[in-house]
C-alpha positions in Angstrom: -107.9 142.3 55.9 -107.9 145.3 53.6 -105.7 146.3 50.3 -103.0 147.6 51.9 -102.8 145.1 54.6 -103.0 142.4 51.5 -100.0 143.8 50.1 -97.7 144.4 52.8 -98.4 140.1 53.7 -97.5 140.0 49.4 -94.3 141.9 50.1 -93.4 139.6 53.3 -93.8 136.7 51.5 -91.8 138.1 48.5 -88.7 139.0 51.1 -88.7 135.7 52.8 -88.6 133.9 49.3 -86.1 136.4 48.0 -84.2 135.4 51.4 -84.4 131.9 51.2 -82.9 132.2 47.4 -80.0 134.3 48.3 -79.1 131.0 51.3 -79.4 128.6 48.7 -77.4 130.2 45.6 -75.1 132.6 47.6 -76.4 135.6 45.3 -76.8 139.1 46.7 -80.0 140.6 46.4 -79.8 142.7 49.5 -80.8 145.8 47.2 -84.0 144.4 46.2 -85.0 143.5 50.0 -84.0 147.2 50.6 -86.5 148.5 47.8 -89.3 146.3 49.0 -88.5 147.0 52.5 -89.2 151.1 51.7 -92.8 150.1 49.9 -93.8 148.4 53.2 -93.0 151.0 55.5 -94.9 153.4 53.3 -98.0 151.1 53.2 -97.6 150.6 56.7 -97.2 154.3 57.1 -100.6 154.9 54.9 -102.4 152.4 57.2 -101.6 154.3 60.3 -104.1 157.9 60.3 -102.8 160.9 60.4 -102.8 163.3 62.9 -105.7 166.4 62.2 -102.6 168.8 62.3 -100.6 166.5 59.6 -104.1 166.7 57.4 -103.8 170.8 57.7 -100.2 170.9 56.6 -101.8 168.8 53.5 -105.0 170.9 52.9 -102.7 174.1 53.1 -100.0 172.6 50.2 -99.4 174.9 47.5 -99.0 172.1 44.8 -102.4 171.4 46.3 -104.7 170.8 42.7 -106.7 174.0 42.6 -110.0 175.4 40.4 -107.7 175.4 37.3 -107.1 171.6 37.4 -109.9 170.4 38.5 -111.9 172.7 35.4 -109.4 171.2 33.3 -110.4 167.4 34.5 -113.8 167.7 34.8 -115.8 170.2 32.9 -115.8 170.3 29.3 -116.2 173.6 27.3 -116.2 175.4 30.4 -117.4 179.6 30.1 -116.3 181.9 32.8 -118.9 184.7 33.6 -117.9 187.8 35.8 -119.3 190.6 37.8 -122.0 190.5 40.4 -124.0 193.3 38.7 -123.3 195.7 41.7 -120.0 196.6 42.2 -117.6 194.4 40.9 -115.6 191.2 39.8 -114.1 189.5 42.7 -111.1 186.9 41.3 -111.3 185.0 44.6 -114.6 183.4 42.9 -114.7 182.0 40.1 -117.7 181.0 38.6 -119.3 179.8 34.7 -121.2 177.0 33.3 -120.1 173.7 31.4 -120.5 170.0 30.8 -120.0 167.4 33.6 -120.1 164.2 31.4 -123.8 164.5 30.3 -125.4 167.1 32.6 -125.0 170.9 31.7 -124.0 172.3 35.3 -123.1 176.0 36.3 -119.5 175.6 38.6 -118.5 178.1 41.4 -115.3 177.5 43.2 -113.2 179.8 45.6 -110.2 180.7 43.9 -106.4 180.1 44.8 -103.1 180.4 42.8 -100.0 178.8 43.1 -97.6 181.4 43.7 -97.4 185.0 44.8 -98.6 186.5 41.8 -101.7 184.4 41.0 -102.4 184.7 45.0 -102.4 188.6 45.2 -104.8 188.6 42.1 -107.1 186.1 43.5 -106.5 187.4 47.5 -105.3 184.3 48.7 -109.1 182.4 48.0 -110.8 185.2 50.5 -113.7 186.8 49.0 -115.5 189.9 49.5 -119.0 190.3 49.6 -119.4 190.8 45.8 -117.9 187.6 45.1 -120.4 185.9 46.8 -123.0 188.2 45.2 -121.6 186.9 42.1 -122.1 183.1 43.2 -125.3 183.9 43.9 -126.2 185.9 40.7 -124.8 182.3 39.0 -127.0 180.1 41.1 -130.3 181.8 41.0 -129.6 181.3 36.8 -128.9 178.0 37.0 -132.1 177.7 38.6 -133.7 179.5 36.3 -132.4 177.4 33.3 -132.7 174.1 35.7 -129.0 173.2 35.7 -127.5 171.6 39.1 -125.0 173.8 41.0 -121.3 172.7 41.4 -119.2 174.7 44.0 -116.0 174.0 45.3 -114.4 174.8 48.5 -111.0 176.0 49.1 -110.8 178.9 51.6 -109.2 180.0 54.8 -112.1 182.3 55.9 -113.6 185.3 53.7 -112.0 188.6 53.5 -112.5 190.4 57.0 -110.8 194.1 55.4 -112.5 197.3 56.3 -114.2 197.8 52.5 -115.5 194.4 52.9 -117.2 195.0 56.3 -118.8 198.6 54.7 -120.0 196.4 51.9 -121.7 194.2 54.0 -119.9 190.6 54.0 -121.9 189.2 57.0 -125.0 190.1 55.0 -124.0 188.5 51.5 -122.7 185.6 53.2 -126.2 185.4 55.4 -127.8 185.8 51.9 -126.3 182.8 50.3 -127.2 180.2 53.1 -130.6 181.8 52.8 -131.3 181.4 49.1 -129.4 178.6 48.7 -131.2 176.4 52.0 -134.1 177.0 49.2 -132.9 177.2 45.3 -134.7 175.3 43.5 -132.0 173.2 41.5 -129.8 170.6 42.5 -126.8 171.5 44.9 -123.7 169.8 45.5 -120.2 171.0 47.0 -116.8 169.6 47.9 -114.5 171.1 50.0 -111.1 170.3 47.5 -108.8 172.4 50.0 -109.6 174.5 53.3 -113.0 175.1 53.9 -112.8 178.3 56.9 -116.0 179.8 58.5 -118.3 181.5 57.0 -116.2 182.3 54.2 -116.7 178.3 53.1 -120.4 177.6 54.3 -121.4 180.7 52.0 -120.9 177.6 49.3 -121.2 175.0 51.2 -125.5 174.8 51.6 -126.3 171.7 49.1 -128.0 168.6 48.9 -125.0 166.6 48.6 -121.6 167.8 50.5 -118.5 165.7 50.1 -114.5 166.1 51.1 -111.4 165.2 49.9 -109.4 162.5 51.9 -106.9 165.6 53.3 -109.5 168.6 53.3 -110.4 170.8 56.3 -113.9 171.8 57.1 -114.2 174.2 60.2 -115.7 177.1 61.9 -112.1 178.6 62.1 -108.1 177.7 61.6 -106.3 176.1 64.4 -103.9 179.3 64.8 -107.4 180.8 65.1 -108.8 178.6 67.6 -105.4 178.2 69.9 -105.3 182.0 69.8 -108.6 182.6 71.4 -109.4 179.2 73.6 -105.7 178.8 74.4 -104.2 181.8 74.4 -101.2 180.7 72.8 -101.3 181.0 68.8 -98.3 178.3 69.1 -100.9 175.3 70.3 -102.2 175.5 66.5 -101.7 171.6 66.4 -103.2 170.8 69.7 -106.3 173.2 68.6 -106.5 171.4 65.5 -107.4 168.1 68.0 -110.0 169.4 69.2 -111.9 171.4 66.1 -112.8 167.7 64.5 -111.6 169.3 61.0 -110.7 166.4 59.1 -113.0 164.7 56.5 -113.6 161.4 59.0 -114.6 163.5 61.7 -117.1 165.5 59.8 -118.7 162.5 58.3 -119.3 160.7 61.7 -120.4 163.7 62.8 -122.8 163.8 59.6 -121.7 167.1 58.6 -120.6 165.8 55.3 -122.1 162.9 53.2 -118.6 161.2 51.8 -115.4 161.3 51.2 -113.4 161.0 48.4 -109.9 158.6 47.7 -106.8 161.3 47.0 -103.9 159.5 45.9 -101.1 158.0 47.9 -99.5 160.7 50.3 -101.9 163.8 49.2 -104.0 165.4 46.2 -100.9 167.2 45.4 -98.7 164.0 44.1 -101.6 163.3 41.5 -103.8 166.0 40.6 -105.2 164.0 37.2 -106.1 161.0 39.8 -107.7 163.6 42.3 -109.8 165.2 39.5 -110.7 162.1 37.6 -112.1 160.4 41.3 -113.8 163.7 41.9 -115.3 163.5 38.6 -116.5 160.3 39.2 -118.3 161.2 42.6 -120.2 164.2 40.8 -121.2 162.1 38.0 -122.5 159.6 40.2 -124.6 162.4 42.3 -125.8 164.3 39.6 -127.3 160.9 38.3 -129.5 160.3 42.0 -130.2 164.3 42.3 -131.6 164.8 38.9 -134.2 162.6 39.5 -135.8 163.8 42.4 -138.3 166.1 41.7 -137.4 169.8 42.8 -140.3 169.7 45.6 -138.6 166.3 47.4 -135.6 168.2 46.4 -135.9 171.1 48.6 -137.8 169.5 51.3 -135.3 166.7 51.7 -132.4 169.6 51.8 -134.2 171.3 54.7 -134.7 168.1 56.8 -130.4 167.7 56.2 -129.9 170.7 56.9 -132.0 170.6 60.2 -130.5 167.3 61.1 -126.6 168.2 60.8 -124.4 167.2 64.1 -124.4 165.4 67.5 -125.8 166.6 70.2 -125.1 165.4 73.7 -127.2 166.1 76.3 
């Protein structure tokens, strides 16, 4: 019997006591039955999984805690650096170092706002090429200066405009699984929010990958996937079966290595309790990762790498 299911017998056993009361002294407390009856359905409701299309809905919330909250709860002094010395800043990335508890670390996360204004300036979280150049400028200094590499995940997809493509996106994003399949510095990532194609592996190559409860990790959106398999854009939640997106899926499949606790009913309803849990996880990781030696390091990266997924045959 687990937590919840601990609670909901407390909560029986409270009603039946608070029913046997009200026979013996005649006194109505029909609104406290009422009030306990609502916190076991929504236990009961917690216990009972949600469908992957319920789980997009909550990935896709815009009260959803974004880079902002999560640099607030978890890196001290944090500096932002711009630019990816080529062409120039891309405000879907954001990316700068800081203190994780002990450990200096440099952070990169995809950016998204939280209403129209903040969105237009940071794209809607979709990069183009020179924000992953700019991740990757920030990585191959954290290496240099041995500090572990934090990166955060929250996009639909990268940018697929015309001046991307003539920039070469495919190529930058090919670039970052390269360098990072081999940087010689500690890696981790979470995916916070969405995490969509190409757009989300370009930061998702680490020794350590983890999800939130209601993240989505996948080669492309359900729309995406109803659109072309289907041929109906409509069967978005049927698509979203069969992608295996959610963060349960991913780790049977061994895609990811955990998953982390978001409060009751999403991230969103407690973005201090989010941040504080993620905190926790990183702190935790940072503490094993730091005390491998970069060789093992590496090697033990390409041997995950290599051994990601199921394979029937």
């Amino acid at each position: 019997m687990n937590d919840i299911e601990i609670r909901i017998k407390e909560i029986d056993e409270k009603i039946k006591k608070i029913k046997d009361f009200m026979e013996s002294s005649g006194i109505d407390l029909s609104g406290e039955i009422e009030s306990l009856n609502l916190k076991k359905n929504e236990l009961i409701k917690s216990l009972n999984p949600k469908s992957p299309w319920e789980i997009v809905q909550i990935a896709r919330q815009k009260s959803r805690p974004n880079y902002e909250d999560y640099i607030d709860g978890i890196i001290d002094g944090f500096i932002e650096f711009h630019g990816d010395r080529n062409f120039r800043d891309d405000a879907a990335i954001v990316g700068g170092i800081g203190f994780i508890g002990k450990f200096p670390v440099t952070f990169i996360s995809h950016a998204k706002g939280k209403n129209i204004e903040e969105n237009v300036k940071r794209n809607f979280g979709s990069p183009h090429p020179e924000g992953y150049r700019k991740a990757l400028r920030l990585m191959k200094q954290a290496e240099k200066f041995k500090r572990p590499v934090v990166c955060f995940i929250d996009t639909s997809g990268a940018y697929c405009g015309v001046g991307a493509e003539e920039r070469g996106q495919g190529e930058a994003i090919a670039r970052n699984l390269l360098e990072m399949s081999d940087l010689k510095t500690p890696i981790i990532s979470v995916v916070i929010g969405e995490g969509g194609s190409g757009g989300a592996l370009a930061l998702g190559v680490a020794d350590r990958v983890f999800m939130l409860e209601n993240a989505i990790y996948s080669v492309i959106s359900p729309e995406g996937c109803a659109s072309i398999l289907l041929k109906d854009a409509g069967r978005a939640s049927e698509a979203a079966n069969y992608l295996k997106l959610t963060s349960r899926d991913l780790l049977e499949l061994k895609v990811i290595d955990g998953i982390i606790k978001e409060p009751s009913g999403g991230a969103h309803n407690d973005a201090a309790l989010t941040a504080k849990n993620v905190k926790k996880v990183l702190i935790d990781t940072l503490n094993e990762l730091t005390k491998i030696s970069v060789y093992d390091l590496v090697e033990k990266r390409y041997e995950k790498i290599r051994s990601i997924g199921v394979f029937l045959e």
